[in-house]
C-alpha positions in Angstrom: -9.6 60.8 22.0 -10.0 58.5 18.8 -12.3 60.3 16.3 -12.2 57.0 13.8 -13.2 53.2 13.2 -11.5 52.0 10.4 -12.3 48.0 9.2 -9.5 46.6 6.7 -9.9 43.3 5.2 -6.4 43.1 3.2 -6.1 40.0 0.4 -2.9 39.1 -0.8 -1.9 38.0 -3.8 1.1 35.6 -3.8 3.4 34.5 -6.6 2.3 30.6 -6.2 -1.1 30.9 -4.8 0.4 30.1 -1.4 -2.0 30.0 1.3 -2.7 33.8 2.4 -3.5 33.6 6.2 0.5 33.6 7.2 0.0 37.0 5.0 -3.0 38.3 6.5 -1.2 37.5 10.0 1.9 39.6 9.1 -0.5 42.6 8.5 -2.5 42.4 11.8 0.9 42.7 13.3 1.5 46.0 11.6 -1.9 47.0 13.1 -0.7 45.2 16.5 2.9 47.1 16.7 1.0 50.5 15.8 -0.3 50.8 19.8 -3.8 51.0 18.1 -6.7 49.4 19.7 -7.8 46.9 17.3 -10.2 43.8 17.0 -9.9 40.8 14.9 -13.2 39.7 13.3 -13.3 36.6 10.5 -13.6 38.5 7.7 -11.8 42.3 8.8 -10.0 43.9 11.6 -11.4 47.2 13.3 -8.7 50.2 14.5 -9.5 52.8 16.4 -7.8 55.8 16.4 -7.3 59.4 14.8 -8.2 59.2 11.1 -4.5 59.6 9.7 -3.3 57.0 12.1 -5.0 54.8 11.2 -4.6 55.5 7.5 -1.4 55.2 7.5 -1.3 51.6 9.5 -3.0 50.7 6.1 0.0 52.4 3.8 2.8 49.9 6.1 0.2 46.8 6.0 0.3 47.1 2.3 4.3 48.1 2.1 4.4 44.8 4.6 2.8 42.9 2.1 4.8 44.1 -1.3 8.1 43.3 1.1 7.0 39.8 1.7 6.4 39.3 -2.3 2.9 39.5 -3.0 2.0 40.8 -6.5 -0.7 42.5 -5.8 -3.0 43.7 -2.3 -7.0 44.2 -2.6 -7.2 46.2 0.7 -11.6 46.7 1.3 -11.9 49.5 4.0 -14.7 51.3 5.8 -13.9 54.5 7.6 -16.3 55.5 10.3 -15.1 58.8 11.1 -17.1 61.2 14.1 -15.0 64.3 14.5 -16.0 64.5 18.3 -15.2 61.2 19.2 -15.7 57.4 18.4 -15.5 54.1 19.8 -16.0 50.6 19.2 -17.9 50.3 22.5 -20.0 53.1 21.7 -21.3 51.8 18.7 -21.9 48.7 19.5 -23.1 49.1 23.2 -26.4 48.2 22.5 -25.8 44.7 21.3 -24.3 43.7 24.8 
C-alpha cells in the first residue's frame, strides 16, 4: 500500500533558453517508466507510492535533466506522507 503523495513541478534551465516543455516531457516519462501511479496537473505532477520511491523518481528526473544539458533544475515538491496509507482518491474524494 502507498504511504505517500508526492507533487513535483521540475523547471529546467537550458543553455539557450529553449523552450522547456520538450524538457518537462522527458521528466514525466521518468515518472511514467517508474510503474508509479501518477497524474499530470498544469502546473505539477502527483506520484503515489512508498515515500523512497518516489524520492528517488525525483533524483533520475533531475539526472534526466543534467543528461539532456540543462544548467541548472529548480525542482518545487510537496510530500504528503501518511504512514498507514494514502491515496489520491482518498484525499480528494470529496470533491467528486
Amino acid at each position: 500500500m502507498a504511504n505517500a503523495l508526492v507533487s513535483i513541478q521540475i523547471i529546467p534551465k537550458t543553455k539557450n533558453g529553449e523552450d522547456t516543455i520538450p524538457y518537462v516531457d522527458a521528466a514525466i516519462e521518468e515518472i511514467d517508466q517508474s510503474g508509479v501511479k501518477y497524474e499530470v496537473h498544469p502546473l505539477e505532477t502527483t506520484m503515489e507510492g512508498d515515500l523512497p520511491e518516489l524520492l528517488s523518481i525525483i533524483e533520475k528526473m533531475n539526472t534526466r535533466m543534467t543528461e539532456l544539458g540543462c544548467e541548472s533544475i529548480i525542482s518545487q515538491v510537496k510530500v504528503f506522507h501518511k504512514p498507514d496509507g494514502a491515496s489520491m482518491s482518498e484525499l480528494t474524494e470529496k470533491y467528486r
